[in-house]
SEMI-65326 format. One record per residue (C-alpha): x, y, z; residue number from 1; residue in three letters. Coordinates in nm, 3 decimals. Each point is the difference from the previous one (the first is absolute). Layout:
# SEMI-65326
+---------+---------+---------+-----+------+
|      c1 |      c2 |      c3 | seq | type |
+---------+---------+---------+-----+------+
|       X |       Y |       Z | NUM |  ALA |
...
+---------+---------+---------+-----+------+
END
This chain:
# SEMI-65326
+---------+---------+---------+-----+------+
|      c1 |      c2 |      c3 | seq | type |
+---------+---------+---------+-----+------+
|  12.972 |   7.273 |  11.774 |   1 |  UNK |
|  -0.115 |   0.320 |  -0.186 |   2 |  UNK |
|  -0.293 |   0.203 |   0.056 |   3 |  UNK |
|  -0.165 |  -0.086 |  -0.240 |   4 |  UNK |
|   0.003 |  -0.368 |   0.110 |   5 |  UNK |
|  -0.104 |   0.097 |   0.333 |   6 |  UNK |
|  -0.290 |   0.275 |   0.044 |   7 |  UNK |
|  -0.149 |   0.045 |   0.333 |   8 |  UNK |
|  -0.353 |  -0.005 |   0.066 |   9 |  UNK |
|  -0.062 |   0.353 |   0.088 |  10 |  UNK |
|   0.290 |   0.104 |  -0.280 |  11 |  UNK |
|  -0.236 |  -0.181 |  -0.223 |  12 |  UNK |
|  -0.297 |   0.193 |   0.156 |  13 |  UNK |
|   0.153 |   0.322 |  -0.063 |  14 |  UNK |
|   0.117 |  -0.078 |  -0.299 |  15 |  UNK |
|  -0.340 |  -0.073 |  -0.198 |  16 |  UNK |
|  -0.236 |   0.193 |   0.181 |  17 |  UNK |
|  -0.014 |   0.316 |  -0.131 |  18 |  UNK |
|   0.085 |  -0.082 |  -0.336 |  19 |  UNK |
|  -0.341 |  -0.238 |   0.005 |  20 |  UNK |
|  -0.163 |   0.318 |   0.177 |  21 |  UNK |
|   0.094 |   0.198 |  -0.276 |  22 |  UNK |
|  -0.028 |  -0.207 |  -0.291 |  23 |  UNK |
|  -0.402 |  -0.077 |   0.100 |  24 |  UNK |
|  -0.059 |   0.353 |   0.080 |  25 |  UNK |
|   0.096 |   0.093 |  -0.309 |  26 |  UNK |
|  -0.260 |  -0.234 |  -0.157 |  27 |  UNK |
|  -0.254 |   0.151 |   0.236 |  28 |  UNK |
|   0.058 |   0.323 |  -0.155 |  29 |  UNK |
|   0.056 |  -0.014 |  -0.370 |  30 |  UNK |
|  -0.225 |   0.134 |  -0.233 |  31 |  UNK |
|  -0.017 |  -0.346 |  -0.169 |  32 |  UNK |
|  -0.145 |  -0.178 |   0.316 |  33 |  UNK |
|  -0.284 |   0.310 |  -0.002 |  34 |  UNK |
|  -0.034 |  -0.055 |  -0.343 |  35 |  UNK |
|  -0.087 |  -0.400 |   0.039 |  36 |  UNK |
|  -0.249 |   0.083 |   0.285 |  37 |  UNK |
|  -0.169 |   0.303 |  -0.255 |  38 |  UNK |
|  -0.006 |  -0.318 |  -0.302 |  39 |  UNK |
|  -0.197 |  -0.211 |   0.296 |  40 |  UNK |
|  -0.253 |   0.249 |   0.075 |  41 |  UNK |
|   0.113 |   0.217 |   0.306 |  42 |  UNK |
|  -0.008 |   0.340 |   0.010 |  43 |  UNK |
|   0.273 |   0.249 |   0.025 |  44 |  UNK |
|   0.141 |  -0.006 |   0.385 |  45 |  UNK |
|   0.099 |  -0.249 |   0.236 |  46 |  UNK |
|  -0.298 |  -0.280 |  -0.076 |  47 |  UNK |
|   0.232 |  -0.207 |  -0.209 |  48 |  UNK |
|   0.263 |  -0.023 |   0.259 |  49 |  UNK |
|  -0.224 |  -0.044 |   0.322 |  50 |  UNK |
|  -0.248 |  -0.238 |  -0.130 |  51 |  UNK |
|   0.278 |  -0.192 |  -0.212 |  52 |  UNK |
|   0.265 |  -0.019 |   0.244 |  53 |  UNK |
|  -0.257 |  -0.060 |   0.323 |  54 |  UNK |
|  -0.232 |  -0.196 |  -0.176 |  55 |  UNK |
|   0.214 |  -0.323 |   0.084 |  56 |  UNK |
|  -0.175 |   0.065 |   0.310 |  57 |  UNK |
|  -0.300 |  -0.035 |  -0.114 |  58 |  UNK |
|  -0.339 |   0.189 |   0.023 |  59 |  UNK |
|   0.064 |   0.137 |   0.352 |  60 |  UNK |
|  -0.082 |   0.361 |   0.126 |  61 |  UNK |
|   0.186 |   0.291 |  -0.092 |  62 |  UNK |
|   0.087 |   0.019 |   0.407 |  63 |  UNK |
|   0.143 |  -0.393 |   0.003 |  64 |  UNK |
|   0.234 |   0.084 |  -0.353 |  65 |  UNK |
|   0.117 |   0.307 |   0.209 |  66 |  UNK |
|   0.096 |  -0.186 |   0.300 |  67 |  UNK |
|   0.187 |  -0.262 |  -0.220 |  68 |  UNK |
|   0.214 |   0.215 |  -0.185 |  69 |  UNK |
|   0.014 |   0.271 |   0.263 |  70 |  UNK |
|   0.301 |   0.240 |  -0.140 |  71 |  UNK |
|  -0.292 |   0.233 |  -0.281 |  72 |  UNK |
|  -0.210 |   0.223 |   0.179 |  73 |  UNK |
|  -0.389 |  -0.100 |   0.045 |  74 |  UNK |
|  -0.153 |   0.161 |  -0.258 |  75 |  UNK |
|   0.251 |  -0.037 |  -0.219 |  76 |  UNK |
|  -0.125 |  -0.344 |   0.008 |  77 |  UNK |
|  -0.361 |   0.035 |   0.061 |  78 |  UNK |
|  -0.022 |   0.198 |  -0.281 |  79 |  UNK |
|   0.198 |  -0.218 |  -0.244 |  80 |  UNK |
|  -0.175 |  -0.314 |   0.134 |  81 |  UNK |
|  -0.358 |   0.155 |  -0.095 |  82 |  UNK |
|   0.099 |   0.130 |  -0.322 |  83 |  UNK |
|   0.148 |  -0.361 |  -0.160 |  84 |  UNK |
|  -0.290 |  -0.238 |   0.169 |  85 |  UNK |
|  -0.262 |   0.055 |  -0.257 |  86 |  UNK |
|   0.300 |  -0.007 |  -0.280 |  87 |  UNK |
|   0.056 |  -0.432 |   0.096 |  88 |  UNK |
|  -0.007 |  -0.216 |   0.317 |  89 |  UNK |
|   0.250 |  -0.002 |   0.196 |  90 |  UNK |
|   0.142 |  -0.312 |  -0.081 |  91 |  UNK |
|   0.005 |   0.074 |  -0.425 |  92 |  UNK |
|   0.129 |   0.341 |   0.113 |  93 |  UNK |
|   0.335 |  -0.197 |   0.199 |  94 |  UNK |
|   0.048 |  -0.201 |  -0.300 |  95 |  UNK |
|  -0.009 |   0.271 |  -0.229 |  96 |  UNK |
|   0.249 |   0.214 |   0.209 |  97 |  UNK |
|   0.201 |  -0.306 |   0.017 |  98 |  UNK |
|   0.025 |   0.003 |  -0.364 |  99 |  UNK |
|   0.087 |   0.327 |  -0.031 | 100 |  UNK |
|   0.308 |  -0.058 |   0.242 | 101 |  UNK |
|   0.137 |  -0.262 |  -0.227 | 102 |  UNK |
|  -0.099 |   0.193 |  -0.345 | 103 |  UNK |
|   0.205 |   0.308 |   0.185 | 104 |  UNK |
|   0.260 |  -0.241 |   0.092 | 105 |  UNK |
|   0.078 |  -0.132 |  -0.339 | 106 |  UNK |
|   0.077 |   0.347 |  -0.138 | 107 |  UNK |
|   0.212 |   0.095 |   0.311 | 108 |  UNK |
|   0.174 |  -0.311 |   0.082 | 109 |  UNK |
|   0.338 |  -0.013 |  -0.229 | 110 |  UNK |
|  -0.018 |  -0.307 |  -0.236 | 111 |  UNK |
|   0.364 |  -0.135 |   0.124 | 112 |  UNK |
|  -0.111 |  -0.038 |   0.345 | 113 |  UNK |
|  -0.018 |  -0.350 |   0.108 | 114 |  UNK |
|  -0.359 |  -0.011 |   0.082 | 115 |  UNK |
|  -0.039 |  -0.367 |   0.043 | 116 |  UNK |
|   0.293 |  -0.043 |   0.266 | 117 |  UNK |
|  -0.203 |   0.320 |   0.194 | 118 |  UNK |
|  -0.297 |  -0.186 |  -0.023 | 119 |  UNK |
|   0.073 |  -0.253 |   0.150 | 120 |  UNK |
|   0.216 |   0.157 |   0.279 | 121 |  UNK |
|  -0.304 |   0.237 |   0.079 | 122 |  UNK |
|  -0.204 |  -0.226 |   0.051 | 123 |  UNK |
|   0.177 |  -0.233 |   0.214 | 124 |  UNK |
|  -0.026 |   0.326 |   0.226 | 125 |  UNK |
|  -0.368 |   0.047 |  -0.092 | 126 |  UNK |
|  -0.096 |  -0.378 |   0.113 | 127 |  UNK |
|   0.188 |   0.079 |   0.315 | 128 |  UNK |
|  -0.198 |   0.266 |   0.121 | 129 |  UNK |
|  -0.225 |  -0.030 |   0.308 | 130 |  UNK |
|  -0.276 |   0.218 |  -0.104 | 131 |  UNK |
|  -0.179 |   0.048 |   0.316 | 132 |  UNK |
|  -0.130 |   0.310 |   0.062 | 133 |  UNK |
|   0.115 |   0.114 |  -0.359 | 134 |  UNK |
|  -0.327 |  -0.036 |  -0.177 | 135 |  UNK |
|   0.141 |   0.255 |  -0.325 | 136 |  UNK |
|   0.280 |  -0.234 |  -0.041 | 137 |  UNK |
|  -0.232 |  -0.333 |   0.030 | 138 |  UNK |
|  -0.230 |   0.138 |  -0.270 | 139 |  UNK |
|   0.287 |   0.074 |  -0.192 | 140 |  UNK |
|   0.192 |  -0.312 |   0.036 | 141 |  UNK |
|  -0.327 |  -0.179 |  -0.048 | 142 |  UNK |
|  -0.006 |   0.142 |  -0.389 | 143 |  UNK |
|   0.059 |  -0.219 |  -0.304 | 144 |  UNK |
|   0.318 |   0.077 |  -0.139 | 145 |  UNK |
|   0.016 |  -0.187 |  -0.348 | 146 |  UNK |
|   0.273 |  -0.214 |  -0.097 | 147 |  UNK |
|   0.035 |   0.125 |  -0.383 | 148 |  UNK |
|   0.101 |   0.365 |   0.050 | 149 |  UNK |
|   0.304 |  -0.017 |   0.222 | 150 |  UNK |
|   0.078 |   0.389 |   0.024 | 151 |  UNK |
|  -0.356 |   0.080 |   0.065 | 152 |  UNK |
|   0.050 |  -0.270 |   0.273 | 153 |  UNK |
|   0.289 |   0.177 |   0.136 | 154 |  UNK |
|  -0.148 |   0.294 |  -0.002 | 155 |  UNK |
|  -0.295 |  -0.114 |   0.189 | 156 |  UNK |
|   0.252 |  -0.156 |   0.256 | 157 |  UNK |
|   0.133 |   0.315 |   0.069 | 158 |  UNK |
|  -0.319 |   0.153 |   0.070 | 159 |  UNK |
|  -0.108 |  -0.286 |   0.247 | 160 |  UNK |
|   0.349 |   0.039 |   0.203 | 161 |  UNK |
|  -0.074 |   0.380 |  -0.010 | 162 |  UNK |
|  -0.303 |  -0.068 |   0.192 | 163 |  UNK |
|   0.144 |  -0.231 |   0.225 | 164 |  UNK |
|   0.240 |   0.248 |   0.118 | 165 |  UNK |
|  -0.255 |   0.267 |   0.003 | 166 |  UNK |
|  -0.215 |  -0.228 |   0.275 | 167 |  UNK |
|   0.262 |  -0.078 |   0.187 | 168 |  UNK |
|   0.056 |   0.403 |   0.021 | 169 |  UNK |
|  -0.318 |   0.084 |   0.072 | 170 |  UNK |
|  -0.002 |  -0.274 |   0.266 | 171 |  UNK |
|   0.351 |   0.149 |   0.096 | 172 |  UNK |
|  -0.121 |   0.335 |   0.033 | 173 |  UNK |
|  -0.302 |  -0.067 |   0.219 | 174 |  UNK |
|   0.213 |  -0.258 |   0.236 | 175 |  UNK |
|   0.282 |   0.364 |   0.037 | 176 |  UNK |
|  -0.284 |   0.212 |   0.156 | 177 |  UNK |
|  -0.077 |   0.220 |  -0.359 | 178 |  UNK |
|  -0.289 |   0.038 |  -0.166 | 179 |  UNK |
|   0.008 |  -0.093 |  -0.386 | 180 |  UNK |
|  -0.022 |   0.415 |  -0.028 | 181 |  UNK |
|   0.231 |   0.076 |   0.269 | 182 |  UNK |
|   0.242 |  -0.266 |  -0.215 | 183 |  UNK |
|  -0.086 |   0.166 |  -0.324 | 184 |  UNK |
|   0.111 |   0.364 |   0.124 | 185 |  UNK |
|   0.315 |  -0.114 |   0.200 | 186 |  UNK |
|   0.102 |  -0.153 |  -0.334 | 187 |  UNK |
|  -0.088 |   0.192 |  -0.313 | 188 |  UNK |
|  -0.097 |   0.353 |   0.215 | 189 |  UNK |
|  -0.368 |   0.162 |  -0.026 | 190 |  UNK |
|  -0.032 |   0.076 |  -0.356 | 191 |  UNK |
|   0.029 |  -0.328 |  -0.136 | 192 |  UNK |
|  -0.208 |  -0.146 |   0.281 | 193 |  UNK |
|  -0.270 |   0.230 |  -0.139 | 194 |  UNK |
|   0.082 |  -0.086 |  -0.346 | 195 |  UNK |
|  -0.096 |  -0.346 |   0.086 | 196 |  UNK |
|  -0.338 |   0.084 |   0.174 | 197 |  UNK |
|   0.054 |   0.110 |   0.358 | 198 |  UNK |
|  -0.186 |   0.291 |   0.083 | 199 |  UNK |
|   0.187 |   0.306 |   0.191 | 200 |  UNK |
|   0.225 |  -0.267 |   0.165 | 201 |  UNK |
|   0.252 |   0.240 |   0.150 | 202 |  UNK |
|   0.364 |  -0.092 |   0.149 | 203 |  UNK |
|   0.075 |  -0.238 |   0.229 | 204 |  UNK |
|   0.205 |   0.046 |   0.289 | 205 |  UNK |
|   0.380 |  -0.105 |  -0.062 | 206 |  UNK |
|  -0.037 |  -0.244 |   0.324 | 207 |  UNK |
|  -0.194 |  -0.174 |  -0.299 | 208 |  UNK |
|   0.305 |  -0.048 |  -0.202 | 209 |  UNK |
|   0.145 |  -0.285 |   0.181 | 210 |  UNK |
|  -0.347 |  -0.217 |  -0.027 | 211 |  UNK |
|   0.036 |   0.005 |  -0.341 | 212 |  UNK |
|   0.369 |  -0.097 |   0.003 | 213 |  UNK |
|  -0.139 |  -0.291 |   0.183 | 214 |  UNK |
|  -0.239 |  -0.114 |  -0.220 | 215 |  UNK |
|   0.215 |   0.000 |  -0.280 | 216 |  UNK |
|   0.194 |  -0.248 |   0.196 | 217 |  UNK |
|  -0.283 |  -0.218 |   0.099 | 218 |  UNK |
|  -0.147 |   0.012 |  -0.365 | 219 |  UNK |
|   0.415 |  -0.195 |  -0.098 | 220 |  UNK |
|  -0.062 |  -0.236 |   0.285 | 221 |  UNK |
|  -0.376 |  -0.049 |  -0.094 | 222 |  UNK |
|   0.166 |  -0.106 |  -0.349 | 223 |  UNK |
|   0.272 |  -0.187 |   0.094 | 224 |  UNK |
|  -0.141 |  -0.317 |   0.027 | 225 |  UNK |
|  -0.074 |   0.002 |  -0.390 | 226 |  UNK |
|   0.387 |   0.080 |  -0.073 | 227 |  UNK |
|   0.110 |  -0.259 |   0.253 | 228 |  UNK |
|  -0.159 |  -0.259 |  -0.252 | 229 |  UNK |
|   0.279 |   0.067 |  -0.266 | 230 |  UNK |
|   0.377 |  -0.121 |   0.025 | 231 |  UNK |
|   0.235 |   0.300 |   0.058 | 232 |  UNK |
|   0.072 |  -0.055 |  -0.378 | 233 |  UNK |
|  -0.368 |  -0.015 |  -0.106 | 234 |  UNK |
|  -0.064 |   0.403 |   0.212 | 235 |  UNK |
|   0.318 |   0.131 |  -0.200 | 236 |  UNK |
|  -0.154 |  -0.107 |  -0.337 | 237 |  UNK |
|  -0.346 |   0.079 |   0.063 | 238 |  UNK |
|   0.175 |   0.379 |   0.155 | 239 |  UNK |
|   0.171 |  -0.002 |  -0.392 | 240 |  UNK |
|  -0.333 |  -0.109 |  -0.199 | 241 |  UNK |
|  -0.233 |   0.246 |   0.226 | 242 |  UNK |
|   0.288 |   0.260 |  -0.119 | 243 |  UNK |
|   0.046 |  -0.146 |  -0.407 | 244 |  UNK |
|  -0.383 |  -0.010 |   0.011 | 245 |  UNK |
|  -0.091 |   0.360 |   0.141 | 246 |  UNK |
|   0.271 |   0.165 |  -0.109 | 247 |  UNK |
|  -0.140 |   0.161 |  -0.266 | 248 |  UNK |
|  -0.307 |   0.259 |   0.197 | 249 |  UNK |
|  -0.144 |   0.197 |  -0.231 | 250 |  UNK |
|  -0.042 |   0.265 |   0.248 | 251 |  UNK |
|   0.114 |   0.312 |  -0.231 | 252 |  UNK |
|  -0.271 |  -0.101 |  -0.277 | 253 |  UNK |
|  -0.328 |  -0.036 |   0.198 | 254 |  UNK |
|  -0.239 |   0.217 |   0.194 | 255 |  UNK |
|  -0.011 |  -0.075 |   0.375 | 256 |  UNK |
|  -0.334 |  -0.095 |   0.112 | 257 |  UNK |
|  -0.087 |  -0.132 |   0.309 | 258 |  UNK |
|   0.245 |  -0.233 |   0.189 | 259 |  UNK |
|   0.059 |  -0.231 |   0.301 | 260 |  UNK |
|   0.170 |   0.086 |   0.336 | 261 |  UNK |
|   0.322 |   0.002 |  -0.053 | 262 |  UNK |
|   0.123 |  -0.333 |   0.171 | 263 |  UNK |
+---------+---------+---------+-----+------+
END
């Protein structure tokens, strides 16, 4: 039988998790997605993004979003939390992030992709997921996704399995012995964990190194269960589709922003 008929779980894994990583991070950070949260009232900064992506969680303190999300550095998110609550509540402000993923979406996602076969495959993994302890994910999951726009649909598939995977790593992390800061300097190196809001946080020790290593793994097992729910056949095609449908990053042509850690 060939490959392609016969994907492996973690092959699967490792196949479609960076490419969703990437292809939601660049929607985080386009100009366009600023530019929806500027037409809906927020200011300039990081409002938009913390009260529209957080506000599935609803109207909870700054210090409860931080501990959810865990990888952006506390006043990173204080500050953008404050800024976008007297824009909308929280719950108009999830809805009108989650419109702007699937308005983003339809200009990004190629028109040949076969949207409607990775609908359906993503959420068959979506359905699957036990979502305790992943409250980010359950708000996200929780989200109407409407049935007449099938690439904004995709689109916000992707971003719900980006937060999936981002729980589980944050769980991942914390279960290894690292700190979501320790994590975020082991893996993208001081300047960029100060880029996304950690104050002075200063190298870790290289004995760190190997925690991380391990919570990458445990973040694949924490997902496995999803991928187990698909035929060998069904993880090679939805591997293909997450590829057909994100193949296309428009990551020369936009302005980098703020992003996610990099799970």
């Amino acid at each position: 039988m060939s490959d392609l008929l016969r994907m492996e779980i973690f092959d699967c894994i490792a196949a479609v998790a960076r490419p969703v990583h990437d292809f939601g991070d660049e929607f985080m950070s386009d100009d366009a997605t600023a530019a929806i949260g500027l037409r809906a009232g927020f200011s300039p900064g990081r409002g938009f993004y913390c009260r529209g992506r957080f506000g599935v969680l609803g109207e909870a303190p700054a210090s409860v979003v931080q501990a959810v999300q865990g990888f952006l550095g506390p006043d990173l998110v204080a500050t953008g939390w404050r800024d976008g609550r007297p824009v909308m509540p929280a719950e108009e402000a999830a809805a009108c992030y989650a419109e702007a993923v699937r308005t983003w979406g339809r200009a990004f996602i190629p028109a040949d992709a076969d949207v409607e076969h990775f609908n359906c495959l993503a959420q068959r993994l979506i359905d699957a997921a036990d979502a305790d302890a992943l409250p980010l994910f359950t708000g996200w999951r929780a989200q109407p996704v409407p049935g007449d726009d099938p690439v904004g649909a995709a689109m916000q598939r992707i971003h719900v399995l980006r937060e999936h995977r981002g729980a589980c790593h944050l769980a991942a992390v914390r279960l290894s012995g690292l700190s979501a800061r320790e994590a975020m300097v082991v893996n993208l190196g001081v300047e960029q964990a100060t880029h996304y809001g950690w104050r002075e946080p200063g190298p870790v020790a290289a004995a760190l190194i190997p925690r991380w290593q391990r919570a990458e793994r445990l973040t694949d097992e924490l997902q496995a269960p999803l991928y187990a729910t698909l035929t060998a056949r069904q993880r090679a095609e939805f591997a293909r589709l997450v590829d057909a449908l994100t193949g296309a990053r428009p990551s020369s042509s936009i302005h980098r922003v703020i992003s996610d850690h990099a799970v």
